[in-house]
VMD Tcl script that builds the backbone (N, CA, C; Angstrom):
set m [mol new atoms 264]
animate dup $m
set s [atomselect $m all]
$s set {name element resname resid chain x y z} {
  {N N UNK 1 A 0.828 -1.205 0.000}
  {CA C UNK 1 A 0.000 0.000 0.000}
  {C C UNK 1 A 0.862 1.254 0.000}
  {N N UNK 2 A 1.884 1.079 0.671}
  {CA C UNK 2 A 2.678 2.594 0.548}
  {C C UNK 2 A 3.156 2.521 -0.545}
  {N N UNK 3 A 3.625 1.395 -1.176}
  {CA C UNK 3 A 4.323 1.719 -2.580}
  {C C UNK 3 A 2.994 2.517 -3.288}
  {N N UNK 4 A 2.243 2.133 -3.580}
  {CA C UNK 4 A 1.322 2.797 -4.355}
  {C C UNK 4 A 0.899 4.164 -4.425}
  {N N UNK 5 A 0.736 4.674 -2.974}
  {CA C UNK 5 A 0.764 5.869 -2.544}
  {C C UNK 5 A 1.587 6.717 -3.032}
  {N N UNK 6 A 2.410 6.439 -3.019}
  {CA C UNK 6 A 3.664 7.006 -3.081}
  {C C UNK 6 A 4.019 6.974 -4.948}
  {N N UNK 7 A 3.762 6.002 -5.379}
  {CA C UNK 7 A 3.201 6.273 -6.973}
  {C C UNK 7 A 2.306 7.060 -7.607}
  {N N UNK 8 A 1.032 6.742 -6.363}
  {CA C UNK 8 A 0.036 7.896 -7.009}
  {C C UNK 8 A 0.324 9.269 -7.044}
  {N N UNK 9 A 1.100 9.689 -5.584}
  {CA C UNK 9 A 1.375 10.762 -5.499}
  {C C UNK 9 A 2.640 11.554 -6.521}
  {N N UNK 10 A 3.457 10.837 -7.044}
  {CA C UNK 10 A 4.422 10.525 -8.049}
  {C C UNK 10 A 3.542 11.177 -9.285}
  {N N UNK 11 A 3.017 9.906 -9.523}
  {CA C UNK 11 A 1.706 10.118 -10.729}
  {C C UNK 11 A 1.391 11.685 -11.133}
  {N N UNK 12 A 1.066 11.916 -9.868}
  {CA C UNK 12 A 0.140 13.722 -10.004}
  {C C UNK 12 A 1.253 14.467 -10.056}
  {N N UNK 13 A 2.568 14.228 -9.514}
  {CA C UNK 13 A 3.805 15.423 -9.788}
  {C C UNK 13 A 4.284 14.965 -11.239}
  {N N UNK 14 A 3.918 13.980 -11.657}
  {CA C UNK 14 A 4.889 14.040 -13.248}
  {C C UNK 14 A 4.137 12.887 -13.627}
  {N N UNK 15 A 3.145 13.019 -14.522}
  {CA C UNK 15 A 2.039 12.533 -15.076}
  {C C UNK 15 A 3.071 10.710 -16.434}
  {N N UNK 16 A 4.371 11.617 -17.202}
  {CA C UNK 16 A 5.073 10.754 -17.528}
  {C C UNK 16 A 6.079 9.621 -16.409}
  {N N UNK 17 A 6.035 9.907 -15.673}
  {CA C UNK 17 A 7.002 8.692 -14.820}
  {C C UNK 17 A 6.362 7.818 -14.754}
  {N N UNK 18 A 5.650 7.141 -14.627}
  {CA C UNK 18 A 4.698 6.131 -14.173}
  {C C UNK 18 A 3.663 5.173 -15.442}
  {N N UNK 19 A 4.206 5.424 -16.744}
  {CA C UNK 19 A 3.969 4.689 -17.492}
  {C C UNK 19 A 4.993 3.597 -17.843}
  {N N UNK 20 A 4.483 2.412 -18.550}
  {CA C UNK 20 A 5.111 1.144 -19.133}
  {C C UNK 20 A 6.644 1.851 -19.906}
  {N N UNK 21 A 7.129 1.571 -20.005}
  {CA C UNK 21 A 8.241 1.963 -20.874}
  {C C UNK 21 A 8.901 0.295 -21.711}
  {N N UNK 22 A 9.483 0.824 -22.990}
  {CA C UNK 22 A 9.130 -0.421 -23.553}
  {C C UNK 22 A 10.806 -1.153 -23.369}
  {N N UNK 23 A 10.989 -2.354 -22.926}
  {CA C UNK 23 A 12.849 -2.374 -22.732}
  {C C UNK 23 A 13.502 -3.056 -23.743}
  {N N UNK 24 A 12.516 -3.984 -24.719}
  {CA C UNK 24 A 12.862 -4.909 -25.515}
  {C C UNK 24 A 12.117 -5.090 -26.801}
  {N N UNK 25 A 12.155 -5.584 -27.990}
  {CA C UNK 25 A 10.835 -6.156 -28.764}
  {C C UNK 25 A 11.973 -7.118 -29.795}
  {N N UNK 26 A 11.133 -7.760 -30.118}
  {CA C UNK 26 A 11.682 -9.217 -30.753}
  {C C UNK 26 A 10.452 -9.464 -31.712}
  {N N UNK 27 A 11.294 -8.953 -33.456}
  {CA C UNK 27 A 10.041 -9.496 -34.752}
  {C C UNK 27 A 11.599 -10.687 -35.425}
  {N N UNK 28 A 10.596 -11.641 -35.535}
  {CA C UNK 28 A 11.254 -13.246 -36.501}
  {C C UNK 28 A 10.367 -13.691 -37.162}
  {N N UNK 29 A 10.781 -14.476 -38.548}
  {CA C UNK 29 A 10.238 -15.021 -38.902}
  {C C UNK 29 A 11.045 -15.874 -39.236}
  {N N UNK 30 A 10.516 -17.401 -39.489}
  {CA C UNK 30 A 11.193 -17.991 -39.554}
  {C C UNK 30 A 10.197 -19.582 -40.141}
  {N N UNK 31 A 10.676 -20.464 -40.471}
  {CA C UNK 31 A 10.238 -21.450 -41.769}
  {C C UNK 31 A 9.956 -22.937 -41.058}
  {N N UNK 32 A 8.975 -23.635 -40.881}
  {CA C UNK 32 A 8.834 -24.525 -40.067}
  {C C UNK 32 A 8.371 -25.308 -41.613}
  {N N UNK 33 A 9.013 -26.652 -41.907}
  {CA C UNK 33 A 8.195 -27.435 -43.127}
  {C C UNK 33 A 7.653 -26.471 -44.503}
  {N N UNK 34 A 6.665 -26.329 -44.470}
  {CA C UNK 34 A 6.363 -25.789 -45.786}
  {C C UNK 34 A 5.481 -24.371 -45.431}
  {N N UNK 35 A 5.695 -23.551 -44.607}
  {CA C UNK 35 A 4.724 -22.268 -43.506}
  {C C UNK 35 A 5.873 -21.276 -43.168}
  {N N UNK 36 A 5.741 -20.351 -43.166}
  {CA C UNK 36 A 6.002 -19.044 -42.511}
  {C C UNK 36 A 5.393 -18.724 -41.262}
  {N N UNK 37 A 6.012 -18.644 -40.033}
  {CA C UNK 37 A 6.054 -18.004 -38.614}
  {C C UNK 37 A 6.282 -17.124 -38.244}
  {N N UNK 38 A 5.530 -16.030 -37.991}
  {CA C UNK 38 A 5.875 -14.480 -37.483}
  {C C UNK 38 A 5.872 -14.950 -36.253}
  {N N UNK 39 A 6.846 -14.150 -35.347}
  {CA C UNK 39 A 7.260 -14.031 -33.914}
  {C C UNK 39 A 7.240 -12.806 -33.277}
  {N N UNK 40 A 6.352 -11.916 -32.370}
  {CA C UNK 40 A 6.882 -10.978 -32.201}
  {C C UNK 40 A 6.800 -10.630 -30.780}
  {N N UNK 41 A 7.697 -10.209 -30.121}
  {CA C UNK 41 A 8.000 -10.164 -28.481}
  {C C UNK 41 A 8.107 -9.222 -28.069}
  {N N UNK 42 A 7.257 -8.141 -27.075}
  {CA C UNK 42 A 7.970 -7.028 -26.838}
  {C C UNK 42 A 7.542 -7.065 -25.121}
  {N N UNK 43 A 8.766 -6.519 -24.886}
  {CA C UNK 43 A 8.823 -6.475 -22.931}
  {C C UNK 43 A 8.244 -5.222 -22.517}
  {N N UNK 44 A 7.829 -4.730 -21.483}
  {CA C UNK 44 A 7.818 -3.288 -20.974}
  {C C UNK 44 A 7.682 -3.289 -19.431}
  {N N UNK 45 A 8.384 -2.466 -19.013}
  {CA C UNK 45 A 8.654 -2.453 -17.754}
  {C C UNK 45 A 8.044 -1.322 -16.721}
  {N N UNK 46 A 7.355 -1.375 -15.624}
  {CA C UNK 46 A 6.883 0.037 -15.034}
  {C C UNK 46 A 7.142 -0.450 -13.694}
  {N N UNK 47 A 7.656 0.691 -12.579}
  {CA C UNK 47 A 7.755 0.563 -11.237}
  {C C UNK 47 A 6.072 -0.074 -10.631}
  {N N UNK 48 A 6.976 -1.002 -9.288}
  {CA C UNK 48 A 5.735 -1.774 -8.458}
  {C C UNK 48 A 6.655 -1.872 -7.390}
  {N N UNK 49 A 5.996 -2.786 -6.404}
  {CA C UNK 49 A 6.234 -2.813 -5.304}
  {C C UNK 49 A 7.354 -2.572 -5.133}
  {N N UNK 50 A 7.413 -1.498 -3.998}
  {CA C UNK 50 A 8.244 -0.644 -3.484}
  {C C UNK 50 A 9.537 -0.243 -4.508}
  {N N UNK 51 A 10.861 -0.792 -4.643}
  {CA C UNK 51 A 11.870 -0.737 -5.446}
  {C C UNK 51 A 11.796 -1.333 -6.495}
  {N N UNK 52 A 10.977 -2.077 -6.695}
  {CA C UNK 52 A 11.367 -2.864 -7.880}
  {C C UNK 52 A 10.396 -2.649 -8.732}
  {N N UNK 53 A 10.816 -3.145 -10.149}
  {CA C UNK 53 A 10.015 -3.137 -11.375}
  {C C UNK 53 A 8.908 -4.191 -11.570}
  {N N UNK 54 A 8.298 -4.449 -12.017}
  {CA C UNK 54 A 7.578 -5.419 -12.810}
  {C C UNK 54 A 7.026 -5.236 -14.472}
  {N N UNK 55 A 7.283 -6.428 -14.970}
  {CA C UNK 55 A 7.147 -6.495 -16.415}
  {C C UNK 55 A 6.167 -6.911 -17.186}
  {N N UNK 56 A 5.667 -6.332 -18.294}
  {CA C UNK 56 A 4.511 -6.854 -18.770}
  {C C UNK 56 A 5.424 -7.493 -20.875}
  {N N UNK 57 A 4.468 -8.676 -21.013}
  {CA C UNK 57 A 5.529 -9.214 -21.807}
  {C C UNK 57 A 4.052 -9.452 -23.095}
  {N N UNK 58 A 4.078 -8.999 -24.511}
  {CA C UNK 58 A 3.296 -9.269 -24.801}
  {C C UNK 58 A 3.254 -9.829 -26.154}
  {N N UNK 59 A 3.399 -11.441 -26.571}
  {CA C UNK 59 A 3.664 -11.744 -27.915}
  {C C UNK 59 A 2.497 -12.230 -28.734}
  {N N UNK 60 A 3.315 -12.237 -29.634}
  {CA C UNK 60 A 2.555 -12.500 -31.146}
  {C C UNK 60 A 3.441 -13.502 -31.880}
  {N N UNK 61 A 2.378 -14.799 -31.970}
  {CA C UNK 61 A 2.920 -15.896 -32.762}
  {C C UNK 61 A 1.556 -16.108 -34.292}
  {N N UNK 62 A 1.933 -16.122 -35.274}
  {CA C UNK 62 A 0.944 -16.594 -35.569}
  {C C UNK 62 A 1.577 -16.778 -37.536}
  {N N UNK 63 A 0.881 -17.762 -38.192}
  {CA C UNK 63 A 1.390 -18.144 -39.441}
  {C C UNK 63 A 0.908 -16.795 -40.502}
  {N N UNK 64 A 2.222 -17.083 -41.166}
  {CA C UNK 64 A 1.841 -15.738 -42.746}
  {C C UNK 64 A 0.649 -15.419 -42.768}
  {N N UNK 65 A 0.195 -16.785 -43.243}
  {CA C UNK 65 A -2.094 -16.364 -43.796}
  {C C UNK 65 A -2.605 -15.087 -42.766}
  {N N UNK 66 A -1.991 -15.306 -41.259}
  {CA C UNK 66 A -3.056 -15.203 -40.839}
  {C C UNK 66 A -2.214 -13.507 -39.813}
  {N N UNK 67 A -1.063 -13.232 -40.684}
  {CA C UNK 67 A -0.324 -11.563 -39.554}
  {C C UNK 67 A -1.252 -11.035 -40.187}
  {N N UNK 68 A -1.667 -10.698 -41.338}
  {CA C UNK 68 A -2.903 -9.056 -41.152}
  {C C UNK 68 A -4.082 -9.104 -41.076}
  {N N UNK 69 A -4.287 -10.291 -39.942}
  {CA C UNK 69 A -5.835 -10.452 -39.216}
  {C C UNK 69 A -4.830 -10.303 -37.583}
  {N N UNK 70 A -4.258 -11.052 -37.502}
  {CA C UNK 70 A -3.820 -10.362 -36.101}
  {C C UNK 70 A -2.927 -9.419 -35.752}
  {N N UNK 71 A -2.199 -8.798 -36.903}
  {CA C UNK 71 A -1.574 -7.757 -36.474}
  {C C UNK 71 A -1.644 -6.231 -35.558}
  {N N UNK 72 A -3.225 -6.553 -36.596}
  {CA C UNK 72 A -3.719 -4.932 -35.531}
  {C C UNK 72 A -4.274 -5.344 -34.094}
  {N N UNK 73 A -4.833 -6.367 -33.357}
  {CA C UNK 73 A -5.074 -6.394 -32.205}
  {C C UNK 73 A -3.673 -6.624 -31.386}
  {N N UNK 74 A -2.374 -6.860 -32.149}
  {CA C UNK 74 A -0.932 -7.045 -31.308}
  {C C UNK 74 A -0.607 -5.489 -31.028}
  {N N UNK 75 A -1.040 -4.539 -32.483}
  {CA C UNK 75 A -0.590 -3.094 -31.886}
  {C C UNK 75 A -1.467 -2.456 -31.182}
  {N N UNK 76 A -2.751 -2.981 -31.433}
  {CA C UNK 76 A -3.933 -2.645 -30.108}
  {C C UNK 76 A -3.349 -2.385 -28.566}
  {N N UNK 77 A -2.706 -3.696 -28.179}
  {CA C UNK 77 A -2.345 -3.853 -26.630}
  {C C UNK 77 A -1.323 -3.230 -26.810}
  {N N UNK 78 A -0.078 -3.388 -27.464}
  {CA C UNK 78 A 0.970 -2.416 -27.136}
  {C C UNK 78 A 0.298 -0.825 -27.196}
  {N N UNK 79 A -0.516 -0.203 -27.804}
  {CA C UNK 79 A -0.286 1.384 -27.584}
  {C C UNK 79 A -1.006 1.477 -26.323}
  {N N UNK 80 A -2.119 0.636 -26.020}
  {CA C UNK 80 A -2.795 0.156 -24.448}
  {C C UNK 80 A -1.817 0.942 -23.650}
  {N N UNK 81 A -0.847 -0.192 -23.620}
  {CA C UNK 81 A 0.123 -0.246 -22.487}
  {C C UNK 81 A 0.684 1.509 -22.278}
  {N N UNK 82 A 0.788 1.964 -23.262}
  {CA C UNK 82 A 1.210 3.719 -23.488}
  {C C UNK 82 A 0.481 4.765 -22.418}
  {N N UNK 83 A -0.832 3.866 -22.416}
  {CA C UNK 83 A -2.246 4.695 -22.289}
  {C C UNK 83 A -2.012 4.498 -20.348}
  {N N UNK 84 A -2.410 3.710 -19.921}
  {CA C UNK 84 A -2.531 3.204 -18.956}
  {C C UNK 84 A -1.367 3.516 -17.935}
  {N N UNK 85 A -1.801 4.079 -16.537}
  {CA C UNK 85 A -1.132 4.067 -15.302}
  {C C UNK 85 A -1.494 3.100 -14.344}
  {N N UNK 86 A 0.146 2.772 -13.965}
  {CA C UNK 86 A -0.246 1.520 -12.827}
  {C C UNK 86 A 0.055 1.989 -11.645}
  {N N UNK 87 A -1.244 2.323 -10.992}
  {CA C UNK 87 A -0.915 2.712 -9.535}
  {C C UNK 87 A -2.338 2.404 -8.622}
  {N N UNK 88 A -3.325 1.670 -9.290}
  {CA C UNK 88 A -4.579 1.566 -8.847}
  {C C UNK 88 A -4.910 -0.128 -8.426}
}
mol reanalyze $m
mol bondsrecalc $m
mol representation Tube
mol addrep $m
């Protein structure tokens, strides 16, 4: 509970500190038999309990046919993550 406090109050002095920030992302593709595999990995990190960080990790696996049916709900959650404060 004090960590949070102490975020929220954070929060209201500098509205940017307290979002996801992104630390990593990982796009592959790569050839399994006779198919194409998109891979895509991206990490982001935002302060939590007390000192430490916690990470939110959010991938995308899915065959050729089928990246521009799921592509846009993968950049859906990542700009999410932009949007959103974690202090509640």
């Amino acid at each position: 509970m004090e960590n949070l406090h102490t975020t929220q109050q954070n929060y209201f002095a500098n509205q940017f500190a307290y979002k996801p920030e992104k630390a990593y992302g990982v796009e592959t593709r790569f050839e399994i038999k006779d198919r194409t595999i998109h891979f895509y990995f991206d990490s982001f990190l935002f302060p939590c309990r007390n000192t430490k960080s916690c990470e939110a990790i959010v991938i995308l696996t899915c065959n050729d046919e089928d990246l521009q049916k799921n592509r846009p709900a993968f950049e859906a959650v990542l700009s999410s993550l932009a949007m959103h404060d974690y202090y509640d």
